[in-house]
N, C-alpha and C positions, 0 to 999 in steps of 0.2 A: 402516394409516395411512401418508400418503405421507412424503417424505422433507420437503418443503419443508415443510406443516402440523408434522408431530415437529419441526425445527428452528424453527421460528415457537414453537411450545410452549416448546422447552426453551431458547430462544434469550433469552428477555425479561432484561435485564440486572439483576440481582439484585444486591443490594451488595457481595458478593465480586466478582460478575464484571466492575462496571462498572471499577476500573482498570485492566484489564488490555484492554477491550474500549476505553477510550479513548486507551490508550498504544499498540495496533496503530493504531487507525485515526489517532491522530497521527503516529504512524510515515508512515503509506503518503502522509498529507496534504504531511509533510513534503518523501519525497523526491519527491512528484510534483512540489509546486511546487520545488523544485530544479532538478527536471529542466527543465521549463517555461523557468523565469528563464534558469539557464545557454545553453541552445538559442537560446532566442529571442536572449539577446544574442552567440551567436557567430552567429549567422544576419545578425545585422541590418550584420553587415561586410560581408556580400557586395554590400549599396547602396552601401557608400563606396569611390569611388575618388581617392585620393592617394596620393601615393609610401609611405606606408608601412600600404598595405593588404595588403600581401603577409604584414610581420612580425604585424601585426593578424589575420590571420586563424590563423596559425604558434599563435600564444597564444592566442587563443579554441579552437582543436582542444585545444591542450594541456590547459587547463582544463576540458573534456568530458570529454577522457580518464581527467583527475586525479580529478574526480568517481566515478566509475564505483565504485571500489572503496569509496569508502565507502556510501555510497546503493547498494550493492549489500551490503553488511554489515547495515544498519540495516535493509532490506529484509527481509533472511533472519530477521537476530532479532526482527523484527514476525510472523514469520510461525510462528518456533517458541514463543513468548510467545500466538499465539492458538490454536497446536496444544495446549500448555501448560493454559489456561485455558478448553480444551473437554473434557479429560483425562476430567475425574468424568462427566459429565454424557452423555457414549458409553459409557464403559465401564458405568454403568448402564443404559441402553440395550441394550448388548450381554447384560449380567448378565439384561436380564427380555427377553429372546427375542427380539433385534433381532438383523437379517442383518446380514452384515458388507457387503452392499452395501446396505444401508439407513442403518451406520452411515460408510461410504464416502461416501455420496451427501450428507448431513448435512453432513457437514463440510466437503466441497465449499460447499456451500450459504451454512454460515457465514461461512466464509471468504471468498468472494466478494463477502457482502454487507458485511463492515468491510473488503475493502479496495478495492469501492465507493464507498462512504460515505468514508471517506481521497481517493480521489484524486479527488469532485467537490467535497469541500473543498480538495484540492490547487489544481486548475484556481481553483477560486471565487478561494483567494490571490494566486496570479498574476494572476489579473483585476484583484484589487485593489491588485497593484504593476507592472504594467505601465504604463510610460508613456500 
């Protein structure tokens, strides 16, 4: 059985797994549309020019930079929260004679696909608060 079909099988969100499968992919929804908002509004200084485009853009960098560490926190515990909540569901896999590059590739799989699903809800947010 391939890797994608097995994670398609054991992937269907079951009522334990669905808060935790929609706390990552709010996670990843999250910091995309962050990321999106903050960029785009430090970007859109580089059209203004008046005498205080200079401190304007000073503080738009700063606020990217500022970013970074949290939306890089919130990131990583999306990511050990869907490691977390694939846990049983490999290691059974593994227990009934799954390879460990079958249970490798799975979890790639899953992971990919909530944080996916996260960041074209990200982007979709930002569409919807972009001026």
């Amino acid at each position: 059985m391939t890797a994608l079909r097995l994670a398609w099988l054991l992937g269907k969100p079951t009522k334990e797994r669905r808060g935790p499968l929609v706390l990552t992919a709010g996670a990843y929804l999250l910091v995309c549309a962050l990321v999106l908002i903050v960029l785009s509004g430090a970007l859109s200084f580089t059209r203004v020019q008046n005498d205080l485009t200079g401190a304007y853009r000073i503080l738009a960098a700063l606020a990217v930079v500022l970013l970074i560490v949290p939306l890089t926190a919130v990131g990583m515990a999306a990511a050990r929260l869907s490691v977390r909540s694939q846990d049983t569901r490999l290691s059974t896999v593994r227990l009934l004679g799954g390879t460990p590059g079958l249970v490798t590739a799975m979890t790639v799989v899953e992971s990919t696909a909530t944080a996916l699903i996260g960041a074209v809800g990200g982007v979709a947010l930002y569409a919807l608060h972009a001026p």
